[in-house]
N, C-alpha and C positions, 0 to 999 in steps of 0.2 A: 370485302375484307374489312373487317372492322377495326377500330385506331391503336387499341394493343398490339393487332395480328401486326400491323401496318409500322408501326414503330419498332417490333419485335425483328423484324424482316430487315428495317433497315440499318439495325446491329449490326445483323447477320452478315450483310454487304460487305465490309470493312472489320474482318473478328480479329486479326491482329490490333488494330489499332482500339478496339471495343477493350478487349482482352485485358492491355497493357492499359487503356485506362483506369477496367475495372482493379486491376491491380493495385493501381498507384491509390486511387481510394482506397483499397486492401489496406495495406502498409501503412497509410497514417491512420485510418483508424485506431489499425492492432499495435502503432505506437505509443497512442495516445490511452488504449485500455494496459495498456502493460505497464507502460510507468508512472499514471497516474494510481491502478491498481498494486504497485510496490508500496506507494508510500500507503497507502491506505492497508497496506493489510501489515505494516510499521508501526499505525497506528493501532487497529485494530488488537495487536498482539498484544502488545504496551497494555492496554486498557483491561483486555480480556483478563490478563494476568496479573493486575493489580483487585479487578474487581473479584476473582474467585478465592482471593485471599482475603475478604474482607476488609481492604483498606479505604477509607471513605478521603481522607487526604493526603498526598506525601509532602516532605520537606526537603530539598536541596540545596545548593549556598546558593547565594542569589549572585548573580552578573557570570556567570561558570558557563560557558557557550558548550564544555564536554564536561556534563554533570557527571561521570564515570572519573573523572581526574581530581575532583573535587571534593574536600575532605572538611567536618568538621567532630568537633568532640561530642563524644559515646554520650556523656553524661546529660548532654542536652534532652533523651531521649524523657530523662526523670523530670525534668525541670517541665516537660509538656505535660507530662502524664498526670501531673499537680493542677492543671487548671481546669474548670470547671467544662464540663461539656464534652471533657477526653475522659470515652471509657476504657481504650488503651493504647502505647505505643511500641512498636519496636524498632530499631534501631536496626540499617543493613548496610553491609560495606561490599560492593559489589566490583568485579573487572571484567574483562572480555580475556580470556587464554589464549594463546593459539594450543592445538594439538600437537607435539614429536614426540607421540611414542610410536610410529610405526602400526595404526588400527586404522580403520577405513577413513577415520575421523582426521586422520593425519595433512595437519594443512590448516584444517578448518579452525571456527573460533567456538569456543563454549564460552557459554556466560557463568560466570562465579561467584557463588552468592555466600559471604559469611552472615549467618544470622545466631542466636540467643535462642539454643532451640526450649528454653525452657520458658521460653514467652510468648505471644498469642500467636506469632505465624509459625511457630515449632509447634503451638498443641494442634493447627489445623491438620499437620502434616501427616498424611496418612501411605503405607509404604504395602506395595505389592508382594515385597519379597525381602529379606532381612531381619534385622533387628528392632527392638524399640528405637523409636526417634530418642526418649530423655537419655537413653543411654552412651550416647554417641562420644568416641573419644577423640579427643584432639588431632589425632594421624587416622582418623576416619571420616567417608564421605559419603554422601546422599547421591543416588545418580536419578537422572531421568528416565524414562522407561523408551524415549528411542535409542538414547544412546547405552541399552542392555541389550536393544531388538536381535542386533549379532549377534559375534562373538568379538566385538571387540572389548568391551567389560562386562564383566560379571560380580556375584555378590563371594566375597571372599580374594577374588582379585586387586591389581592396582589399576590405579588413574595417577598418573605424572601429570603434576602442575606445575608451572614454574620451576622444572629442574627437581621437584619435592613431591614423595611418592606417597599418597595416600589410599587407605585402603579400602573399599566398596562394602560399605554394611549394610545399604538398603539400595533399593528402586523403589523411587515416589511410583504411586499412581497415576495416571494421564490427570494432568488437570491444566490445561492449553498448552499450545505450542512454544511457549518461550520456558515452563517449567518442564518439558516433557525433553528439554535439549541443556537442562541448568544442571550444574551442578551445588550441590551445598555441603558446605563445612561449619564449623562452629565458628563464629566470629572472634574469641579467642586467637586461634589457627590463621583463619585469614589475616588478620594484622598483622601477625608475624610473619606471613608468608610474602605480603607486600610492604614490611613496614612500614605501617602505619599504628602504633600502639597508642589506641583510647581513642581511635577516628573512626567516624563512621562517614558513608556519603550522601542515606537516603534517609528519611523517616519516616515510616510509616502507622499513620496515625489512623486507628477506628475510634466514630463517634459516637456520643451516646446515642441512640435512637427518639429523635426532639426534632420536629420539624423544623425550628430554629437554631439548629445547635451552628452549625456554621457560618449563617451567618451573626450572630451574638459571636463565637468565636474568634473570627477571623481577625477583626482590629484590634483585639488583645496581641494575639499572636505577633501579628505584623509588628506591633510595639514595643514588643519582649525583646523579641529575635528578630533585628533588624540585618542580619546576615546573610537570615532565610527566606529562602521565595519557599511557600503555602501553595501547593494547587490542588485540589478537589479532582477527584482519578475521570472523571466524567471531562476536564477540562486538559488534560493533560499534555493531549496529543496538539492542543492548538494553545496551550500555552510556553511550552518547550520551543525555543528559537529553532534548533537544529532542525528537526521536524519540520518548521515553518519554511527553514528554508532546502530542503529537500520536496519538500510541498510545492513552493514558488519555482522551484528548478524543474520538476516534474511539468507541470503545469506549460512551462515556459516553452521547452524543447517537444514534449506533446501537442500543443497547441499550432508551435511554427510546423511542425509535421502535416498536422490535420491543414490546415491554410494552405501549404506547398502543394498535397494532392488534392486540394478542390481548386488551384491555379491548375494542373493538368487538367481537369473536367473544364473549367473555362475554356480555354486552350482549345480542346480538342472540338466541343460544340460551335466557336468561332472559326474551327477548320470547315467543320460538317456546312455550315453557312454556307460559305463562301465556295464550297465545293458544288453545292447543289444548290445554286441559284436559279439553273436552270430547270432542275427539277420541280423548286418551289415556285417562280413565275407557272410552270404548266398544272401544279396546281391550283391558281389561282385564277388560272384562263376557264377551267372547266368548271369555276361558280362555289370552290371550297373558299369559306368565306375567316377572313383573322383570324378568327380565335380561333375554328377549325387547325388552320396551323401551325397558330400558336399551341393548341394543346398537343401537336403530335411532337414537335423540340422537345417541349418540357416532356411529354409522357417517357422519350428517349434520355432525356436525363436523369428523370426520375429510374427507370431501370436499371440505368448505370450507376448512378449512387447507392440505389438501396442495394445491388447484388455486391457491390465493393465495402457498405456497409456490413452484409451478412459476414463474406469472406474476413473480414476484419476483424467482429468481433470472435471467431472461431478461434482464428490466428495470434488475437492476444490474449485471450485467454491460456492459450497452450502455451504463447511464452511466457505467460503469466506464471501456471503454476510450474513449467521448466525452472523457471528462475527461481522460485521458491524451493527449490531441490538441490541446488548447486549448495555445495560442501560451504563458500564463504556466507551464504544469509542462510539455509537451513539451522530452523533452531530461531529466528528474530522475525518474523514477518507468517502474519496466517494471509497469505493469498487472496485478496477482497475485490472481486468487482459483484456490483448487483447490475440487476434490472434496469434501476431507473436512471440509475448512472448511464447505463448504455443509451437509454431512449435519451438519455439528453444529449449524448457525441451524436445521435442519429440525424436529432433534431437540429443539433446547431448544424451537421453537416449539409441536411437537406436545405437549411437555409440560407447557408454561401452557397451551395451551388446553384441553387433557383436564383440569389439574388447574381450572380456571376455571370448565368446564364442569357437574364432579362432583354439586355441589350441586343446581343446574337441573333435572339428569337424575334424581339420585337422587330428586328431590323428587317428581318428573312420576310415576316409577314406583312411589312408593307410596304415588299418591293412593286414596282410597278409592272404586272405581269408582262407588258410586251417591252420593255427592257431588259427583264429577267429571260424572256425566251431567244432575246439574241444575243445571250450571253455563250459563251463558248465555254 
């Protein structure tokens, strides 16, 4: 029998307690790919959907921990649009809604976006179904093309906002997941709808096309408009506190997860020890020499982590894009785990538990075999 067969076999021995191992590596793994994978695909969308509109940097108020609550005046937008290196900006006042009008959507939150649709992110804007973008009147609105997929709005229909019924003139075309769940109205409309009159929240600034235009730019900027935090759409996601500390939360509650079930794998291979002392003393009487069994521990811990590993990443993935489905973050987050992401949960996993394991093994292998065979 060769040392796979041999280690495979003595799983098999003990498959409840194998089982409920390989589990508990299940579970942190697949907690550690789900909510490290939420905030990443928070970010992800954020970026996806500033870069397909052509924004190279936005403007915020600066020290505003909920940049959505956050407000400064329209007219700033001209005073950027003047300096040299800005080929244009526009100006956007954005909120999160909740839905009550009684549509599947009911509950849930849309993002609302008033923009200047007669300025560069209104001429990108291209509509599946509807009317002209320039046309658009003030008790009219832009919907996304999931929230047309039903029947919960249509084109010639209403959308209730805030209590104020506007009327469906278009479905944008897919163009990522955070505009495919937006809604948009004239920023005119929006003001009034939240007032806010002559306030915007975001800026969105395209550059001229100059390998140095940003950075030439930026210490003007910051000099001008000492109110505004600047950040570059490439940097966004890790410059945004909130983010960072949904980041650091993620990270944190993931991390104590993955730790807790490689404390089970510890755990259970210092049981396996000490259960079978005697079996490893009578290994060692018949001439199997340390490392022989040393590599048959680790060979069994290595199949217990990598099978709890595989089961994991399965598992958080499904709750990964589960979660991405649910009516409260459907519409903000595109769903992000890669590849290498995983090999590295695999890799730091296989490395607590090899180094957790060390002791166990080291200990087993150099028991003294005729101590170890009159061990009971």
């Amino acid at each position: 029998m060769n040392l796979a067969r041999l280690a495979w076999t003595n799983l098999l021995r003990r498959p409840f307690r194998t089982v409920f191992t390989v589990a508990g590596v299940a579970a942190a793994v697949a907690c550690f790919i789900a909510l490290t994978g939420l905030v990443r695909g928070l970010e992800r969308a954020w970026t996806d959907n500033l870069q397909r509109r052509g924004v190279d940097v936005i403007a915020v108020r600066r020290g505003a921990a909920e940049l959505l609550a956050a407000s400064f005046e329209a007219h700033t937008a001209d005073q950027v649009r003047a300096l040299p290196g800005v080929r244009d900006v526009a100006g956007e006042l954005l909120r999160l809604v909740e839905t009550v009008d009684g549509t599947e959507f009911d509950g849930g939150l849309l993002l609302v976006a008033g923009w200047s649709l007669d300025g560069y992110l209104g001429r990108q804007l291209r509509l599946q179904d509807g009317t002209a973008v320039t046309a658009l009147a003030p008790e009219q609105a832009l919907i996304g093309p999931m929230l047309a997929a039903g029947d919960a709005y249509r084109v010639g229909g209403d959308i209730r906002l805030l209590n104020r019924r506007f009327e469906v003139a278009g479905v944008l075309q897919p163009a990522g997941v955070m505009m495919s769940h937006a809604v948009i109205i004239p920023l005119s409309a929006m003001q009034r709808l939240i007032d806010l009159p002559g306030r915007i929240n975001v800026l969105n600034i395209a550059l001229e096309p100059e390998p140095n235009a940003w950075p030439a730019l930026r210490p003007r900027l910051e000099r001008e408009f000492p109110d505004l935090r600047f950040m570059p759409t490439d940097r966004v996601a890790q410059d945004v506190r909130l983010i960072r500390l949904w980041r650091g939360l993620a990270w944190g509650v993931s991390s104590l997860a993955l730790v807790t079930g490689l404390v089970v794998v510890w755990n259970t291979m210092l049981m396996v020890v000490t259960e079978r002392t005697r079996e490893i003393g009578v290994l060692a009487a018949v001439g199997w020499p340390v490392r022989r069994i040393t590599a048959l521990l680790t060979l069994e811990t290595l199949l217990v982590v990598t099978g709890g590993f595989g089961l994991g990443v399965l598992a958080g993935q499904g709750a990964l894009f589960g979660l991405g489905r649910m009516p409260a973050l459907r519409g903000f987050l595109d769903p992000a785990w890669s590849a290498a992401a995983g090999m590295e949960v695999g890799a730091v996993a296989l490395g607590f538990a090899l180094l957790g394991t060390l002791y166990p093994v080291r200990r087993a292998a150099r028991l003294d075999p005729v101590a170890a065979l009159r061990q009971e």
